[in-house]
C-alpha positions as CSV (number, residue, x, y, z in Angstrom):
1,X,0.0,0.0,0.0
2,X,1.3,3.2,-1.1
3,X,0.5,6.2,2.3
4,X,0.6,9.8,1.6
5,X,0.6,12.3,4.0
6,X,0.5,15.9,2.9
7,X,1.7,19.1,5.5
8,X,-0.7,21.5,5.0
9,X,1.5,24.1,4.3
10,X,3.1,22.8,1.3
11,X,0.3,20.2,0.0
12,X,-0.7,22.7,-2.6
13,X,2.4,22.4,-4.2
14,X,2.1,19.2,-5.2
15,X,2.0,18.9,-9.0
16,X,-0.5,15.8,-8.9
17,X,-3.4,14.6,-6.9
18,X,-3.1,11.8,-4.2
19,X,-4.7,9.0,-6.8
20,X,-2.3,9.7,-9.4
21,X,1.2,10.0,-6.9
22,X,-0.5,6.4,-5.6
23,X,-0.5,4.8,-9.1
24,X,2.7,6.9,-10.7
25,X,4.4,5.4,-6.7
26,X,2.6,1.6,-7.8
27,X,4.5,1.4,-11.4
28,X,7.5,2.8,-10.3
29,X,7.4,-0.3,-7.9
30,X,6.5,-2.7,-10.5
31,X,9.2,-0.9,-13.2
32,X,12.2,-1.7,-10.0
33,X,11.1,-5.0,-8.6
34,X,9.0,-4.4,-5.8
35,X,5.1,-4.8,-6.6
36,X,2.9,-5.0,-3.3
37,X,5.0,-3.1,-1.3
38,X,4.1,-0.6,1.4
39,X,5.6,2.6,0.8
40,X,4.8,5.9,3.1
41,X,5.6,9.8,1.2
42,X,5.5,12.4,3.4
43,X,5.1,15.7,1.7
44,X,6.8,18.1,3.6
45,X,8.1,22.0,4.3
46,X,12.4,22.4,4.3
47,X,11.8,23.1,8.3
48,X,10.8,19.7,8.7
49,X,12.8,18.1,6.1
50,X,15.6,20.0,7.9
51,X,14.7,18.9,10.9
52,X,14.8,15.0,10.0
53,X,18.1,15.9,8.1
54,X,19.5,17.1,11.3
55,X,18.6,14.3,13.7
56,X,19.0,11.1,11.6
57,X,21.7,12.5,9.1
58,X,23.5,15.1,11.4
59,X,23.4,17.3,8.0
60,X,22.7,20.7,8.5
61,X,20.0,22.5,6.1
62,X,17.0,21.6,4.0
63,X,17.3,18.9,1.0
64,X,14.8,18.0,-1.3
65,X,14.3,14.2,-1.0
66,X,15.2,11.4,2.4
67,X,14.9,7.6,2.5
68,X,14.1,5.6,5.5
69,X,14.6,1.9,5.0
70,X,12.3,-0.4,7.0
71,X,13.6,-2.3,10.0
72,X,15.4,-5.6,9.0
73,X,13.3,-7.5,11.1
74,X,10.7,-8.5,8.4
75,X,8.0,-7.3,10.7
76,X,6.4,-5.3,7.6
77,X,5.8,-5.9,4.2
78,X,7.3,-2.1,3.3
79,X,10.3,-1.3,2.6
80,X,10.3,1.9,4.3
81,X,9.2,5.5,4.0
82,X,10.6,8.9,2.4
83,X,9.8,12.8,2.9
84,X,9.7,15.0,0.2
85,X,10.7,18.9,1.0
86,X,8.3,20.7,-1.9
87,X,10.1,24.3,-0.7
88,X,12.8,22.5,-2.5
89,X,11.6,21.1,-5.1
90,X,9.7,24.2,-5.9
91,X,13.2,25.9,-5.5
92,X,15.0,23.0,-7.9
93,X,12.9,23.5,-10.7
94,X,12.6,27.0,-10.8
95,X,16.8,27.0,-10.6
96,X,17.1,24.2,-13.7
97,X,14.0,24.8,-15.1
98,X,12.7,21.5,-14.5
99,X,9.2,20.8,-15.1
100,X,7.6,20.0,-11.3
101,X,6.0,16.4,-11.9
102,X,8.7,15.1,-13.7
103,X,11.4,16.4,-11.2
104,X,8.9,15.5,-8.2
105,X,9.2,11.6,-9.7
106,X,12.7,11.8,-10.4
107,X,13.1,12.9,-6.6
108,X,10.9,10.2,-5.4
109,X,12.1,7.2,-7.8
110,X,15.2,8.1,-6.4
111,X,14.5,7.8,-2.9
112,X,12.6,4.3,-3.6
113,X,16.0,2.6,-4.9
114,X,17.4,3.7,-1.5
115,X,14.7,1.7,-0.1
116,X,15.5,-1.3,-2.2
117,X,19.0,-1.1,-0.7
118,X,20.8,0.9,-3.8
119,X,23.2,3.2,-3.7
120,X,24.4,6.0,-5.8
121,X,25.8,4.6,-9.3
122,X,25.7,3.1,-12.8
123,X,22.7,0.4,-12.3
124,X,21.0,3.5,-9.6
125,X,20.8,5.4,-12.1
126,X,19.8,3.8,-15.2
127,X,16.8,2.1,-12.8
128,X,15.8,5.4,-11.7
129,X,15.1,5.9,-15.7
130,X,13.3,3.3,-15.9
131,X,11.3,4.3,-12.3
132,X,10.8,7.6,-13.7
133,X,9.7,6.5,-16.9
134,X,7.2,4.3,-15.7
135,X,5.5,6.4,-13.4
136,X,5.0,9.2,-16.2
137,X,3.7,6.9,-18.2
138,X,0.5,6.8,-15.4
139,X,0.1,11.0,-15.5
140,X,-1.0,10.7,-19.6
């Protein structure tokens, strides 16, 4: 199951509705791997984002995406949950002119192959593509 919980500051910024982040979140699953699995996407401000960045990272400053892998102990079928700072995004696209919904899914397909235990290279980035490409394909 795919959760999404909006801040009320920032929800309006969101450049698509809950129903079509839920199915764009589903085949990006699908297109990496991991169909069925619980994902939580916090939409949040860059205080909050900060915040989290702060305590679990000891990074200073807002960013514009954060993974949170689930707990080894199989407990859950998810795989664990990110926030999403939309004062950054907002920010990002405006800076490299970067259309919102497509950066928005970039950000968040990244995130999701830090769930499924990737790190930054060659085969994270090419899946990320394919993530990305995959959950556009639900927004037409």
């Amino acid at each position: 199951m795919i959760t999404i919980k909006k801040s009320q500051s920032v929800d309006w910024l969101l450049p698509f509705s809950r129903s079509e982040l839920r199915n764009a979140m589903e085949a990006m699953l699908s297109a990496i791997g991991h169909s069925g699995k619980d994902v939580e996407i916090n939409i949040v401000d860059d205080a909050t984002i900060a915040d989290l960045n702060a305590s679990f990272l000891q990074c200073d400053g807002p960013t514009n995406i954060l993974s949170f892998p689930a707990s080894d102990d199989g407990s859950t079928q998810g795989i664990g949950w990110l926030a999403l700072s939309m004062d950054t995004l907002e920010r990002e696209c405006l800076l490299y002119g970067q259309e919102r919904a497509e950066h928005a899914l970039r950000l968040i397909a990244h995130g999701t192959l830090h769930l499924a235990g990737y790190d930054h290279g060659e085969e994270m980035f090419a899946l990320t593509d394919v993530a990305l490409d995959a959950g556009i394909a639900t927004l037409h």
